[in-house]
N, C-alpha and C positions, 0 to 999 in steps of 0.2 A: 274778392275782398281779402285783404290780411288779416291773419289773424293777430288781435289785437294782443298789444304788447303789458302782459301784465308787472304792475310795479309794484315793488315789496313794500308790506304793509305799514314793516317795520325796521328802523335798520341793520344791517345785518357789518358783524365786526371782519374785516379782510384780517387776516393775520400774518405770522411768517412760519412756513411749515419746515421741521427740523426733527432730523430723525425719527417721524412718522406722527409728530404730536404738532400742535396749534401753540404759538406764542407769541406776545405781541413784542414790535421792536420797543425802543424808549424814547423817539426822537420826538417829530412835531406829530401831533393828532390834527387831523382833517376830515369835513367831511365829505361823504361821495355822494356831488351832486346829481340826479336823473338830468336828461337835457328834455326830457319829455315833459318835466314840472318843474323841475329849478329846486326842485325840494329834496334832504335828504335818503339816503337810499342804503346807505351804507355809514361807516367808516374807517379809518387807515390810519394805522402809527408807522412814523417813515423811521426804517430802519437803520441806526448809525453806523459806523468801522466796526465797532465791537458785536454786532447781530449779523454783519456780514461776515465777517470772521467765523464765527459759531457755526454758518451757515457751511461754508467753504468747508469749515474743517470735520462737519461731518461726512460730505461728500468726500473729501478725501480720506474718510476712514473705507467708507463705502464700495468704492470704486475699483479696490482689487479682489473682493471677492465674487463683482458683478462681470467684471472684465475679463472673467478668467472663466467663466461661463463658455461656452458653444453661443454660437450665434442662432442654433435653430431654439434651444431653452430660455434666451432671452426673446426669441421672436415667440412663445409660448404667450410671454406678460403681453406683448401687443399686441396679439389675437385678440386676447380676454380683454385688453382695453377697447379695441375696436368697440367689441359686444355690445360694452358698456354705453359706448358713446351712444352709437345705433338706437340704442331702447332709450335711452336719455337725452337723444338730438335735441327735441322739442321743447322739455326743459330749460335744458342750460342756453339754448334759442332766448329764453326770456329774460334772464341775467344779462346777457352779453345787452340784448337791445336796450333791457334800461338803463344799464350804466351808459352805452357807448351812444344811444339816440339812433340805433339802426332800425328798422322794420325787422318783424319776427322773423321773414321768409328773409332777408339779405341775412340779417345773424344767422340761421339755420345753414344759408345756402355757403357761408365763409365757415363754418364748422365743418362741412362736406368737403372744402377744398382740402381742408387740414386732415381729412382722414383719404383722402386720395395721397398726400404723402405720406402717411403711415401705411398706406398699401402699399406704397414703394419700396417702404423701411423693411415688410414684410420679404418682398421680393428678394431681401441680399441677402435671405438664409441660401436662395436656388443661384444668387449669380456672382457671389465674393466668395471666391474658393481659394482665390489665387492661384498661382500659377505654377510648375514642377516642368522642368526640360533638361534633356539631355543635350547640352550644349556643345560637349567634346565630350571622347573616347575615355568613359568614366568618370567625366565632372556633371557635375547636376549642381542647375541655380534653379531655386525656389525663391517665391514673393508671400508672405502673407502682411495682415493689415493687422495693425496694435491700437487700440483707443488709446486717447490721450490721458487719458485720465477723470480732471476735473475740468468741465468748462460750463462757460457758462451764454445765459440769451438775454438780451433787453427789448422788451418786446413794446409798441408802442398804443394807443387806446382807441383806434380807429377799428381795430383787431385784434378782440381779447384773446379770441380762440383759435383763428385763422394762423395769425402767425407766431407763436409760438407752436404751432403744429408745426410748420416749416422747418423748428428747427429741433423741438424732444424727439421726434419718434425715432431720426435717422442716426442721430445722436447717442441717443441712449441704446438704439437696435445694435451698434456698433462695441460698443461694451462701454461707454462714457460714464459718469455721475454728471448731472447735470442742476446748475444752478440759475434759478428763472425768477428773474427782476420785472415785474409787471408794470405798466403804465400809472401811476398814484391815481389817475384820473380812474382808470377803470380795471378796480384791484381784486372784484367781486370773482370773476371768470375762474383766476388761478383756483380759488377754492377748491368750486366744482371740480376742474381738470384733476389737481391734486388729488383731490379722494378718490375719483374714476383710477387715474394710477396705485394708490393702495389698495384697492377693491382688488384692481385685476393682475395684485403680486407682486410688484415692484417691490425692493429689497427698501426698508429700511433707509433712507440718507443718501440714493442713489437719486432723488429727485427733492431737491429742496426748493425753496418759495420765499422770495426775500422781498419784501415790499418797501419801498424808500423811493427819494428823489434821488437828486445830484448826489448828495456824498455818497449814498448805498452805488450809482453807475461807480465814482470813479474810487471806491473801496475794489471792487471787482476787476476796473479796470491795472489798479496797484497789485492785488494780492499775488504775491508769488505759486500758489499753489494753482493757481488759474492758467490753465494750458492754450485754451484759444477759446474766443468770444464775438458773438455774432449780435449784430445790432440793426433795429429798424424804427426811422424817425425820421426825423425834418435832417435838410444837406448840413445847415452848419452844428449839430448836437452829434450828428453821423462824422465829418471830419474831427469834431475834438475828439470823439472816441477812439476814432482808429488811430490820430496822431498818438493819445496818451497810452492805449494799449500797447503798439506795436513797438513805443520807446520802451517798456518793458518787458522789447523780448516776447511779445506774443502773438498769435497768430490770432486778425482779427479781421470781419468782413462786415463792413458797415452800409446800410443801405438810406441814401438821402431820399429829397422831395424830388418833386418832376413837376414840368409845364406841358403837359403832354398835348401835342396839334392834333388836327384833324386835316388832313388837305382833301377838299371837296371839290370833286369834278362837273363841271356842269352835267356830264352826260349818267350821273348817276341814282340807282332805283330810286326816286323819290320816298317810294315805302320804307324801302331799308334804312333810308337818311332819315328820316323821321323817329322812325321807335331806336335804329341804332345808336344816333348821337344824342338823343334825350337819355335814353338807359344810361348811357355813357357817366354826361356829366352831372348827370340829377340822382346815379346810385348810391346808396350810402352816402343823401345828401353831400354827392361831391368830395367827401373826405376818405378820398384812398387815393394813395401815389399814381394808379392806373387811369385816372377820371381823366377825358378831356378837358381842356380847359381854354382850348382856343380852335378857333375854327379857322383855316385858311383857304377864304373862299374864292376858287379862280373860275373867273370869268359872271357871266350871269349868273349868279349863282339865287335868285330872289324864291323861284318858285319851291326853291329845296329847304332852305332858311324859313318859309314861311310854314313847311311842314310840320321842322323841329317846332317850331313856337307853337304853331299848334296841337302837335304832342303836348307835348311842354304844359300846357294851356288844360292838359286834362287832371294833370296829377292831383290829388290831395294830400295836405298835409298828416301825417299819424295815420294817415291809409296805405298810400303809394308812394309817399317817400317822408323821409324819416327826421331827425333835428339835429341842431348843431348842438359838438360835444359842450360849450361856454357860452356863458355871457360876455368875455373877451371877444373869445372867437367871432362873436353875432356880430358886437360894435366891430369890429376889424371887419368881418366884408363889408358892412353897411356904406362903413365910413370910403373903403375902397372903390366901391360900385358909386358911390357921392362924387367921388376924384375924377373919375373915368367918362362922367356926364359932365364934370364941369370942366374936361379935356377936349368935349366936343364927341365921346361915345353917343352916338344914337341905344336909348333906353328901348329895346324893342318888347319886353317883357318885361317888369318890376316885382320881384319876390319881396321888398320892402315890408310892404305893409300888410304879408302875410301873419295872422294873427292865431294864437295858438289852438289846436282843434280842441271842441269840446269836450270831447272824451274825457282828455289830462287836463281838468282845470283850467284854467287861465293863466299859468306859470309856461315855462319852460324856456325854449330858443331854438324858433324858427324862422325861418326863409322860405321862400320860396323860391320856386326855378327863376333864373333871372340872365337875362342875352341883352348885351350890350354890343351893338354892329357900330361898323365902321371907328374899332380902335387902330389906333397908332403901333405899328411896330414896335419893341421895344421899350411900350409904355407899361406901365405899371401891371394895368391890367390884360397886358399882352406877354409878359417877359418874367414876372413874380408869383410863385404858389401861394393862390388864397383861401384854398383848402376848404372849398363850398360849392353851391349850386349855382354857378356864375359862369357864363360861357361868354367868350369875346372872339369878337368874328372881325378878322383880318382881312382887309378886301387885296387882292393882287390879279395879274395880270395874266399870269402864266404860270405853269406847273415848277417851271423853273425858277420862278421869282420865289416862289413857295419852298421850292427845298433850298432855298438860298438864304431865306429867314430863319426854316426850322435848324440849319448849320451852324446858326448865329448860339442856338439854343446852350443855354451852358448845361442843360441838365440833358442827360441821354436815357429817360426809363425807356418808354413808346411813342411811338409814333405812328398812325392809322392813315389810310386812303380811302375815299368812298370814290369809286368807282366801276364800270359795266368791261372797260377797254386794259385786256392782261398784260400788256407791253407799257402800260402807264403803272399798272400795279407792280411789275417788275423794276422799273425803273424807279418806284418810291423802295421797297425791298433793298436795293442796292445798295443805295445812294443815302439810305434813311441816317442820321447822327443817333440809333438808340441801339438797345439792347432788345428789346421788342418792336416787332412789326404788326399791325394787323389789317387786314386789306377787306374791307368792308364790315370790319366789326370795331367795334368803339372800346373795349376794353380786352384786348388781346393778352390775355395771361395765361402763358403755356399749360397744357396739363401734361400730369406726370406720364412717362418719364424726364419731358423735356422741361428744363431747368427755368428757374424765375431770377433775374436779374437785368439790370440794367448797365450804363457806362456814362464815363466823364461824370459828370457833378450828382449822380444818382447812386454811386455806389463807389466804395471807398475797400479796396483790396480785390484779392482774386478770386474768379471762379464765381458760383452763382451759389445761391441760399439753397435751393433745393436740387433735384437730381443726383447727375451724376457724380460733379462737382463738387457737392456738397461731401460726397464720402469722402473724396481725398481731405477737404478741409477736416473733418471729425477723427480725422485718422493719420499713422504715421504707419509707411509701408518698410517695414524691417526684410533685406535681401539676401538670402542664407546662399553659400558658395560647397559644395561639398564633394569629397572623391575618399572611396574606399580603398582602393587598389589600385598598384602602377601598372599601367598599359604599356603591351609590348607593341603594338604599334601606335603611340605616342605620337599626339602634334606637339605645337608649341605653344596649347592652352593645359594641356593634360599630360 
C-alpha cells in the first residue's frame, strides 16, 4: 500500500526567494489547485520584468564571490544539502504529490533521481581538474573550466523536485548563481528545496526562486545578465524558448514532449510485458515525457496485450496510481480517447468513469488506465502527446513496419522493445529515431553518470540536461598557452 498522500490543511503562500528572504511578486494571484481534490492548496503571485530583474540582479551580485570558490568548498554545501534532503525525503514526497497529483512513493522515488545527479555534481570535485601538458620543449597548455555566471532553469509541474535537480546541483557545484522559475501550477516544491539549500550554506543570492508565467520565462529569457538557460516542457513552449533565448546571444537547452512506442514482439516475457508496459504508461498517471504512449504490436500480439490490461485492470486510484495535474487536462484526454472510439479505436479498457477515491473527497481529476487497440497510424491518438494514462496499440505486420512508423515519429525522447531475441533488440538499438533506447524496460531513463536527453522535436540545442554534457553546457573552458625560457634545442612550436 502507498503511503497516503497528505494535503495541506491550509494554504500555504509559494513566494519568490531573493537574497535569502521570502517576497511576493505583484503580478496575477492564483490559486494552487491539489489534483487530488480540486481544492486549494496553495497560492502564487506571478512575478513581473521588474521581480525578475531583482532576482537576476542578486545573483549577479552573488556569483563572483561563489565562483571564486574551490570546487571541493562548494561541493561542502552539497554534501550538507544532500543530508538535508535524506532526512526530509518523506516530507517534501508530500508537497510534491499534492500539488503535482503523484503518489507519495513516485514523488519520493523522482526526488532520489534528483539526488543521484547531485551525486554526480558531487563527483567533479575528484574528476574536473582539468588538464596541464607539456606539449613542446618548454611550452605548457593548460585547460581549466569558468562558470558562467548567472543562469538560469524553467522547470515544468509533472517534476517539482526531480527536474530542477537535473539542473541546480551541477550548476551551482561548478561555481554558477542560479535562477529557478518553477511551474505556477506546482510552485509549493521550490519552497522546501530553497530553505534545504540555505540550511545547508549556500551563499546568500547564489540561488534565487522566481515564481511567474509567461512574462517571468521570457523576462529571463531577455535579460542580458543571463548567461545560459535550461528548459523543460511541452515541444512547442521548448522551441519558443530556445528560438528567443538563443536570439539573445545565449546559450540554451530546451527539452520538448515525446510520443514514446513500445514495439512488442510476439515472442516476448508475457510477465515482463505485463507489470513493464503498465508501469510504463500508468506512472505518474502518464504525465512524464518518458511514459509509453503507443504500443506497436507485431504480429499476434493478443495474449501479451491481454496481460497489460490485466495489469492494468489491478490498479487503484490514490493507491497505485496517482491524478491528473487539471481539469483542462482531464476534459483534453477524455474528450481525445471520445475521438479515438469514434475513429474506430477498439476501447479495450475505459479509465472514463473512474470516479474520485474516497480518501480525497469527491473533488479532484481522475482517470483511469485506459488502452485503446487497433488505432490508426498517424492518428491523433497514435501521433500527439496526451499527457495521461492512455495507451494506443498500433497493429503492424512486421518489425520493420514498426520501425518504419516509429521514423515517422517527429519527436525523438525513447523508444523501447519488449523482447526474449538479442539480434531484434540490437537492431531496434540501432535503427531507433530517439535519444533513449530501452530493451525490455518501459521507461528507460539513464542513470548517472549517463546523460538524460533526447533529439529531433524532444529537444532543442546541444548535449544533454544531465551528465557529462551538462558541465560543458554550465561552463566556459578558458585554454592557457605558457613558456618560461628559450629552448636551445627548439622546434617550431617552442
Amino acid at each position: 500500500m502507498n503511503t497516503p498522500v497528505r494535503i495541506p490543511a491550509s494554504p500555504v503562500d509559494a513566494l519568490n526567494w531573493v537574497s535569502g528572504r521570502w517576497e511576493p511578486g505583484s503580478g496575477t494571484k492564483q490559486d494552487v489547485l491539489s489534483p487530488y481534490t480540486g481544492r486549494p492548496i496553495g497560492r502564487v503571485t506571478l512575478s513581473a520584468r521588474a521581480e525578475v530583474d531583482r532576482a537576476v540582479t542578486a545573483a549577479r551580485a552573488a556569483a563572483p564571490a561563489w565562483g571564486s570558490l574551490t570546487m571541493k568548498d562548494r561541493a561542502a554545501v552539497l554534501f550538507r544539502f544532500r543530508e538535508i534532503l535524506m532526512k526530509e525525503a518523506s516530507e517534501i514526497a508530500h508537497t510534491v504529490a499534492a500539488e503535482s497529483g503523484k503518489l507519495h512513493g513516485e514523488a519520493e522515488a523522482g526526488l532520489m533521481k534528483g539526488v543521484e545527479v547531485l551525486e554526480f555534481a558531487l563527483s567533479l570535485q575528484n574528476l574536473e581538474q582539468g588538464g596541464r601538458m607539456e606539449v613542446s620543449r618548454g611550452v605548457f597548455c593548460e585547460e581549466r573550466r569558468e562558470p558562467l555566471g548567472v543562469v538560469a532553469g524553467i522547470t515544468p509541474f509533472n517534476f517539482p523536485a526531480m527536474v530542477p535537480m537535473w539542473m541546480m546541483p551541477i550548476a551551482l557545484g561548478l561555481g554558477n548563481a542560479f535562477v529557478w522559475k518553477p511551474s505556477d501550477k506546482t510552485p509549493l516544491t521550490s519552497r522546501l528545496l530553497a530553505e534545504a539549500w540555505d540550511r545547508a550554506g549556500l551563499p546568500k543570492g547564489v540561488l534565487t526562486v522566481v515564481q511567474g508565467g509567461v512574462e517571468s520565462v521570457e523576462a529571463l529569457c531577455d535579460h542580458p545578465s543571463v548567461r545560459a538557460l535550461g528548459f523543460v516542457g511541452s515541444t512547442p513552449v521548448a522551441r519558443a524558448v530556445y528560438a528567443r533565448a538563443t536570439s539573445q546571444g545565449k546559450r540554451a537547452l530546451c527539452l520538448g514532449g515525446a510520443k514514446n512506442p513500445i514495439i512488442l514482439m510476439p515472442d516476448a516475457d508475457p510477465e515482463v510485458v505485463g507489470q513493464g508496459i503498465t508501469a510504463s504508461y500508468t506512472g505518474c498517471a502518464g504525465q512524464r515525457c518518458m511514459a509509453a504512449s503507443v504500443v506497436l504490436a507485431v504480429g499476434d500480439a493478443d495474449p501479451l496485450l491481454e496481460r497489460v490490461v490485466a495489469e492494468s485492470r489491478k490498479l487503484r486510484l490514490g493507491e497505485t496510481m496517482g491524478a491528473i495535474i487539471s481539469k483542462p487536462s482531464l476534459e483534453k484526454l477524455r474528450a481525445a480517447v471520445g475521438r479515438a472510439e469514434k475513429a474506430g479505436a477498439r476501447v479495450l479498457l475505459d479509465g472514463r468513469g473512474a470516479g474520485a477515491p474516497q480518501a480525497y473527497g469527491d473533488g479532484g481529476n481522475w482517470l483511469g488506465p485506459t488502452i485503446l487497440d487497433h488505432v490508426q497510424p498517424g492518428s491523433e491518438a497514435a501521433a500527439e502527446e496526451l499527457f495521461g494514462p492512455v495507451l494506443s496499440v498500433v497493429r503492424v505486420k512486421s518489425l520493420e513496419e514498426a520501425l518504419e512508423i516509429q521514423a515517422r515519429n517527429p519527436y525523438g525522447n525513447a523508444v523501447s522493445v519488449f523482447t526474449q531475441l538479442g539480434y531484434v533488440a540490437e537492431e531496434v538499438a540501432r535503427r531507433a529515431h530517439a535519444g533513449m533506447v530501452g530493451v525490455n524496460i518501459g521507461v528507460p531513463v539513464p542513470r548517472e553518470p549517463f546523460s538524460f536527453g533526447g533529439t529531433h522535436e524532444s529537444k532543442f540545442g546541444h548535449g544533454d540536461i544531465t551528465g557529462r554534457s551538462a558541465v560543458d553546457f554550465w561552463t566556459d573552458r578558458k585554454k592557457i598557452t605558457m613558456k618560461w625560457a628559450l629552448q636551445k634545442n627548439w622546434n617550431w612550436m617552442s
